[in-house]
N, C-alpha and C positions, 0 to 999 in steps of 0.2 A: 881199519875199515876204509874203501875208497870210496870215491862219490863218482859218478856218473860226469863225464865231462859233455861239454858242448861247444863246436866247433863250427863259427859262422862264421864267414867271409862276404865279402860287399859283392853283387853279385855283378857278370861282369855287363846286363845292358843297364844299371844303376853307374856305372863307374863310365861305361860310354855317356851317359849322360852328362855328367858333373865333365867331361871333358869336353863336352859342345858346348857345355853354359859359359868353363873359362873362355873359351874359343868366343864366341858370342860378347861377353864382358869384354877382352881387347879391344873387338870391332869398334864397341860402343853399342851395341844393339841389345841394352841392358831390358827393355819391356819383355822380346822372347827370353833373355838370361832368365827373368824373372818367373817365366812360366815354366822351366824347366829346373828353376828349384824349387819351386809349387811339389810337380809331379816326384821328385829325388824325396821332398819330407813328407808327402803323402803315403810313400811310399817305406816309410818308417826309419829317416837316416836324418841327421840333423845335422845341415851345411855350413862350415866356418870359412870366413876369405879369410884372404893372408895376401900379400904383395905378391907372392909366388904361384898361385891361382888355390883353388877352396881346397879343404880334406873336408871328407868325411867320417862324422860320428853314427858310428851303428847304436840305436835304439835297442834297449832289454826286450826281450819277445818274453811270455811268460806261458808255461803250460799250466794247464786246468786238470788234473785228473789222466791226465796224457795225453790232453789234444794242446799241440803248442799255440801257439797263436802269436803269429810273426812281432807284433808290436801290443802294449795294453789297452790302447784302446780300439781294438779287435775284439777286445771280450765283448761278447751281447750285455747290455745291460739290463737288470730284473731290476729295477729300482719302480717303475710303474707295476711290478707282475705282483698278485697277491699273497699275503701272507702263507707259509707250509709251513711253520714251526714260531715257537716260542720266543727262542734267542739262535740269534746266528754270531757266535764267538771268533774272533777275530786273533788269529796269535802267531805274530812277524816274529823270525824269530834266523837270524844271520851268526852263523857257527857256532852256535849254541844245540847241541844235538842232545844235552845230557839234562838241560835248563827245559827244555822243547818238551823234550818225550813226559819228563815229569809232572811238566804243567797239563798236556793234554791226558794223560791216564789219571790225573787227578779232578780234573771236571768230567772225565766220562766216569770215574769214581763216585763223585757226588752229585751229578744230574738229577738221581734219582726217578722222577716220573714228570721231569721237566720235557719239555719237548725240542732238544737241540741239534743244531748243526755245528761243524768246528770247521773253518778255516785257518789252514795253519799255512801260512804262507812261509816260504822257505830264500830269503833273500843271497841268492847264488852262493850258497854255503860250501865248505871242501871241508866238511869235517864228518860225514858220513848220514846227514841227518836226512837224508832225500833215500835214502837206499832202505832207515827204519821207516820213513813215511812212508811209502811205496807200496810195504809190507803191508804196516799199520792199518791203511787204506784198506787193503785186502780183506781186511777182519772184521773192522768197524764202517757201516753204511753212512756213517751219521760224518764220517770225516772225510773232508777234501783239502786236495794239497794242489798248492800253487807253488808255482817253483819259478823264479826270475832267470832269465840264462845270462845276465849279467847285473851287480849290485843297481837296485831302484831306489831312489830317493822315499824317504817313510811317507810323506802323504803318497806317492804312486801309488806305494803297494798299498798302504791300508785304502785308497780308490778302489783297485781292481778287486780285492774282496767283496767293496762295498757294493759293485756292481751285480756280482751274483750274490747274494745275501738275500735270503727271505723269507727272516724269522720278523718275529711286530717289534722286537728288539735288537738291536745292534750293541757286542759287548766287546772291550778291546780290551783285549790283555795281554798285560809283558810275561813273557814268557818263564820273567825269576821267580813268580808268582804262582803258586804251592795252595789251590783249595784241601781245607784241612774241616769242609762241613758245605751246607747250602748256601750258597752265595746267591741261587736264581732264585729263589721265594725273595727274600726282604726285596732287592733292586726291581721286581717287577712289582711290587708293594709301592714301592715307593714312586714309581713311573704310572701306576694309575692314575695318581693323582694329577689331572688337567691343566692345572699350575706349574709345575713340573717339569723341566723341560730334558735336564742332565743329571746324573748323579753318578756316586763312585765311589772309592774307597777313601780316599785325600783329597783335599782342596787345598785351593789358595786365596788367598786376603791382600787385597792392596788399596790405597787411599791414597794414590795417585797416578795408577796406572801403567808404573815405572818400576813399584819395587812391591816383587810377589815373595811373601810366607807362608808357607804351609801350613795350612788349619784343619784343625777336625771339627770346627763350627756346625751346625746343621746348612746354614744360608751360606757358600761362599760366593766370589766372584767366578772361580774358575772349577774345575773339576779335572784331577791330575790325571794322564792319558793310560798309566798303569794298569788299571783299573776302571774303567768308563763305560757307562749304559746310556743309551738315550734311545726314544722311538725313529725306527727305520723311515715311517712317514716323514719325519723334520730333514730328510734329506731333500725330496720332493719342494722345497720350500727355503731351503737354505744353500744348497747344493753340496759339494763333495768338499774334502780336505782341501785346503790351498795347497796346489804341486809344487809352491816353491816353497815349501817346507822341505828342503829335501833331509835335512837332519830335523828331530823329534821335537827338540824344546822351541816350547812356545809354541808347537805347534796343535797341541791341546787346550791350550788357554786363548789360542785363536778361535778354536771352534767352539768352548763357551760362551765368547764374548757374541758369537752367531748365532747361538742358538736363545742366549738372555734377549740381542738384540728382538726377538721377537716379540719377548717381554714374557716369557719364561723364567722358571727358579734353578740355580746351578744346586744341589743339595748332596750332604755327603752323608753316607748309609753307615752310620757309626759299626764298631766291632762286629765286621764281616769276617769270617774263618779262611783266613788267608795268610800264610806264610810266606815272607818276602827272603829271597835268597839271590837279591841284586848283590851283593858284595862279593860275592863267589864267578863274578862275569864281567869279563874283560868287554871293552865297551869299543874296543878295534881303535880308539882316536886315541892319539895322545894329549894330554891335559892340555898344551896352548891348542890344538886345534878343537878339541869341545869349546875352548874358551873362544874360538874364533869364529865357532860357527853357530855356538848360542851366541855371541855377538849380533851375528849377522840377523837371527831368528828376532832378536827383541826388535832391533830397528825396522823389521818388516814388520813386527805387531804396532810397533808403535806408531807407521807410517797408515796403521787401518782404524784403529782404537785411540791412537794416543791423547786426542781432543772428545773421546766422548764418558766425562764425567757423570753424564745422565746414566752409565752402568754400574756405578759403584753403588755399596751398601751401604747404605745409613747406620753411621755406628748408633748403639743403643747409648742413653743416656742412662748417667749411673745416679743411683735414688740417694 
């Protein structure tokens, strides 16, 4: 199966631009240089110098349902617009067409009489998954495909989801992840509760804020990204994923520690009917570079949280 390509090029008064700024920069007349790389990253390109004068990087444009939208954040954002549904499902999901299909025909499987939308965002895949969504789309009203025309960093993409999203809940799921029953009753069970702020399928526990183990505790500190529900409201008040997450880890136990800071409960929704078939999915990195850029993800957690002990959980004393 082939996949639909995409062919952008810088256009060329973007490229006369970046050639009057270098021009500009020799003079020394770096204040207009500077206005003129305003307009070049306004305009959705992002400018590197070098000794030799700038290149340019072209920004992922992302389509909606088939309207493109030159850069993401072009998307309108519904984050103030009121609730149309229940849960708005969230499912990234980069050459993985076989992990993708299964996971969404399986919550539209189990929905039941829930009230959903499925964003299944499609991170610039060549493995045929855009050409089933397409389809898919055709058939089921309830599903919208977002499609990157060039690989986005994971906060990006689960951002430009979260922008059109507007169910009263927001649910992120990895794509390896197989409902095998109702997953939406217990998690919006469990989200009425005003206390409440995150929940999901895994957590994690730490007592120092340096070193995470996965718990199936009821209280933990963080709530694994796998599997994650929280209200669409605490966006409104905490804002969007950090962009520079551009790899995954850590970057769900960032947005716990955002959402507890409010003084919310991170809670995990014990035996949810969920089959996980993460082992069957090549993860695109190779192991030093996952280890290099969870590296990179913890020093950025730990440059935002590392000093705030006031979020850890009071171990229970044993009788």
């Amino acid at each position: 199966m082939s996949t639909r390509p995409y062919r952008q090029t810088i256009p060329p008064e973007i490229l006369a631009l970046s050639q009057e700024r270098d021009l500009l920069r020799r003079r020394g007349q770096y204040a207009r240089a500077d206005l003129l790389k305003q307009r070049i990253e306004e305009a959705g390109f992002v400018v590197k110098d070098n000794p030799h004068g700038a290149y340019l990087i072209m920004l992922p444009g992302v389509e909606v349902d088939g309207r493109l939208y030159r850069v993401a954040r072009d998307i309108p954002s519904q984050v103030e617009a009121p609730d149309t549904c229940t849960f708005s499902i969230h499912i990234l999901a980069r050459n993985a067409f076989q992990e993708a299909r299964r996971c969404v025909e399986s919550v539209l499987r189990y929905a039941g009489d829930a009230s959903i939308e499925i964003l299944l965002f499609d991170n610039a895949s060549q493995d045929g998954l855009d050409l089933w969504a397409d389809a898919a789309r055709q058939q089921e009203s309830r599903l919208h495909v977002l499609r990157a025309t060039r690989t986005m960093g994971a906060a990006d993409a689960q951002n430009a989801c979260l922008k059109l999203s507007r169910g009263r809940y927001i649910l992120l799921l990895d794509p390896t992840l197989e409902l095998t029953g109702d997953i939406f009753t217990p998690l919006a069970r469990a989200l009425e509760d005003e206390e409440v702020g995150i929940v999901g399928a895994r957590g994690f526990r730490t007592d120092d804020l340096r070193h995470f183990e996965a718990s199936q505790e009821e209280q933990v500190e963080a709530v694994d990204g796998s599997c994650m529900a929280f209200r669409r409201e605490l966006v409104r008040e905490i804002g969007f994923f950090d962009e520079r997450y551009r790899f995954a880890r850590y970057m769900d136990i960032d947005f716990s520690f955002a959402v507890r800071d409010l003084g919310l409960e991170a809670v995990v929704v014990s035996d949810l009917p969920l089959k996980d078939h993460a082992e069957q999915l090549d993860s695109g990195f190779s192991d030093s570079e996952q280890a290099r850029l969870t590296k990179r993800n913890f020093y950025r957690f730990l440059g935002k949280w590392g000093e705030r002990d006031d979020l850890l959980l009071e171990e229970e004393e044993e009788e």
